[in-house]
Legacy VTK file of the C-alpha trace (Angstrom):
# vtk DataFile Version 3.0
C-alpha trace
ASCII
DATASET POLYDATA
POINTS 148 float
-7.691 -4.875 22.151
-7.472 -8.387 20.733
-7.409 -10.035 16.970
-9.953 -12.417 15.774
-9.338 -14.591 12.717
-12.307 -15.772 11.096
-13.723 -18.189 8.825
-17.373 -19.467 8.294
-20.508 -17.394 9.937
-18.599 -15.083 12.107
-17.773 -13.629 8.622
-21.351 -12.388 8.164
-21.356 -8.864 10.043
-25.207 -9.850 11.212
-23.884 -12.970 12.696
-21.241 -11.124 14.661
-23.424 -8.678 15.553
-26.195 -11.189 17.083
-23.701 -12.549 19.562
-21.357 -9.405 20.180
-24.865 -6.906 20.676
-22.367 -4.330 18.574
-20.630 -3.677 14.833
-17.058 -4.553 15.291
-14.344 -3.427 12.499
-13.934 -6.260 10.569
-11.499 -6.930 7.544
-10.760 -9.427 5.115
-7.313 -11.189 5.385
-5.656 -14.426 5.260
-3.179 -16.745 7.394
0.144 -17.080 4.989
1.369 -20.734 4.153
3.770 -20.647 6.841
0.806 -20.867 9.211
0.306 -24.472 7.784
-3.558 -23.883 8.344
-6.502 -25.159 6.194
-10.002 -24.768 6.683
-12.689 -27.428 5.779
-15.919 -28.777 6.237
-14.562 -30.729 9.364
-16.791 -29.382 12.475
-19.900 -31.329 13.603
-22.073 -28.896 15.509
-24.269 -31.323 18.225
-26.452 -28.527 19.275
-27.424 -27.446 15.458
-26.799 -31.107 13.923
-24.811 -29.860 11.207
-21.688 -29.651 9.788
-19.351 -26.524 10.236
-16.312 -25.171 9.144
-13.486 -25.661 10.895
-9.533 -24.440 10.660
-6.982 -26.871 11.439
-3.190 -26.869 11.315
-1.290 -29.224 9.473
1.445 -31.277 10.580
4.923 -30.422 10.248
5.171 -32.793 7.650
2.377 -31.713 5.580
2.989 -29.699 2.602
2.374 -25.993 2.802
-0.839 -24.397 1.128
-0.041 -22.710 -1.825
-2.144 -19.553 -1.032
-3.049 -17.848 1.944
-5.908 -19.523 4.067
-9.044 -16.894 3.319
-10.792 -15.812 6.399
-11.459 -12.352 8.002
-9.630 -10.376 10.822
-11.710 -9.003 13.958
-10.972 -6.094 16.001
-12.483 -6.931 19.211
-12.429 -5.588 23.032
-10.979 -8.578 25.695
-14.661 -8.899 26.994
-16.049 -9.883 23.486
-14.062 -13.211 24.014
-16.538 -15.116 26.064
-19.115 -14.559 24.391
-17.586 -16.154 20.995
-15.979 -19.058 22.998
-20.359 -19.418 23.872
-20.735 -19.863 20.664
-18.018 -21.501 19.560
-18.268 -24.206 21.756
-16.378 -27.377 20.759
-13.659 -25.437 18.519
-10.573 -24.263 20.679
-8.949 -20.865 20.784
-5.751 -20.157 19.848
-2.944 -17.571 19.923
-1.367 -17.563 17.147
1.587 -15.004 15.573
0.522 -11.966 14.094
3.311 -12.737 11.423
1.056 -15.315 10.005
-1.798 -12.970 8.819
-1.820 -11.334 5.352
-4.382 -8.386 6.002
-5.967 -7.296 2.101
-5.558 -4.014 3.353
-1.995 -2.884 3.497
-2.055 -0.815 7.085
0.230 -2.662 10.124
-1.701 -4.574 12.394
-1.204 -3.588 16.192
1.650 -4.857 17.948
0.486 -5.518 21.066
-2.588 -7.369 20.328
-3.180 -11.029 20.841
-4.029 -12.996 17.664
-6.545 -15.890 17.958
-8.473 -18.578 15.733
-11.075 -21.111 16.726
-9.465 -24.339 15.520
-10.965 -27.970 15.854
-9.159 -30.788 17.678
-10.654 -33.403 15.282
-11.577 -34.001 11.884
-15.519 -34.814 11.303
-16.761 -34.839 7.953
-20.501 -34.248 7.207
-22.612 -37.376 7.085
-26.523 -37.449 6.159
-26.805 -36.871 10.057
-24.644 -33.894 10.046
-25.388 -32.095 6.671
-24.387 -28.899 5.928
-27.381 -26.594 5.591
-28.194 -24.181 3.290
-28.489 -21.684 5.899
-25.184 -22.264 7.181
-23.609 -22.015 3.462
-25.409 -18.737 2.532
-24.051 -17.518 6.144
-20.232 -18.578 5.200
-20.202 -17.219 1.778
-21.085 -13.674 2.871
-17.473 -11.791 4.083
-18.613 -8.398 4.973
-16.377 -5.592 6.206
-17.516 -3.308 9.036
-16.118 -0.377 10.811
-16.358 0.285 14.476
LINES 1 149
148 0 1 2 3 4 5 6 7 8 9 10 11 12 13 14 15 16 17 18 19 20 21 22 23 24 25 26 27 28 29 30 31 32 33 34 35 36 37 38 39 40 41 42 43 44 45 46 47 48 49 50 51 52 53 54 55 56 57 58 59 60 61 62 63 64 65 66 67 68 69 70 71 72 73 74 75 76 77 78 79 80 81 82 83 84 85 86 87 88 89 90 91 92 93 94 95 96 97 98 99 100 101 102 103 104 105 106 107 108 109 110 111 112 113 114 115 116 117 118 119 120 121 122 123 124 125 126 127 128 129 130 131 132 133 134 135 136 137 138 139 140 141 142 143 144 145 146 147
């Protein structure tokens, strides 16, 4: 088993399930301030010519958030992975510490099991070129829990 946390579409359980072909449990959670992570309206997608969101981590130097990044956590099977790194093609894939998430629900998250996060390598603001859609919004605005 590995951890997914999500922002944006992959929030929307019919999104997930149009590129996984399956319901995966899904919870709502959040990276703590430590993480240093912030997500934003920062991802130009070529293919779609729009903007996405997009997670990034601060520099050292950068004051911490003052709340928990909001995002989702995935419980997903090794084999799910390249499928979402398909279709999340220009973001990169992290590990990150399972210390760093604050799940809503209070149950322990499993030891063993990688955390990742799509993150961006560059910051790209939306431009009349790269809008964000309405589509897109409606998509990212919809956090929906699922159970295997």
């Amino acid at each position: 088993m590995v951890l997914l946390f999500v922002y944006g579409s992959l929030m929307n359980a019919s999104s997930r399930y149009e590129t996984l072909g399956r319901v995966v449990k899904a919870r709502c959670a959040g990276l703590k301030p430590i993480a240093r992570y912030s997500i934003g309206w920062w991802f130009r997608s070529l293919p779609h010519g729009m903007t996405c969101l997009g997670a990034r981590q601060l520099p050292t130097d950068a004051p911490p958030a003052s709340a928990p990044c909001p995002g989702m956590l995935l419980w997903l099977r090794p084999g799910d992975l390249p499928s979402l790194d398909v279709r999340e093609a220009g973001y990169q894939r992290v590990c990150i510490p399972t210390e760093w998430v604050v799940p809503d629900n209070p149950a322990p998250l499993p030891a063993e099991a990688p955390l990742y996060v799509y993150t961006i390598r560059h910051l790209q603001p939306p431009t009349p070129l790269f809008p964000i859609t309405p589509r897109y919004l409606r998509l990212c605005s919809q956090r929906e829990e699922t159970n295997e």
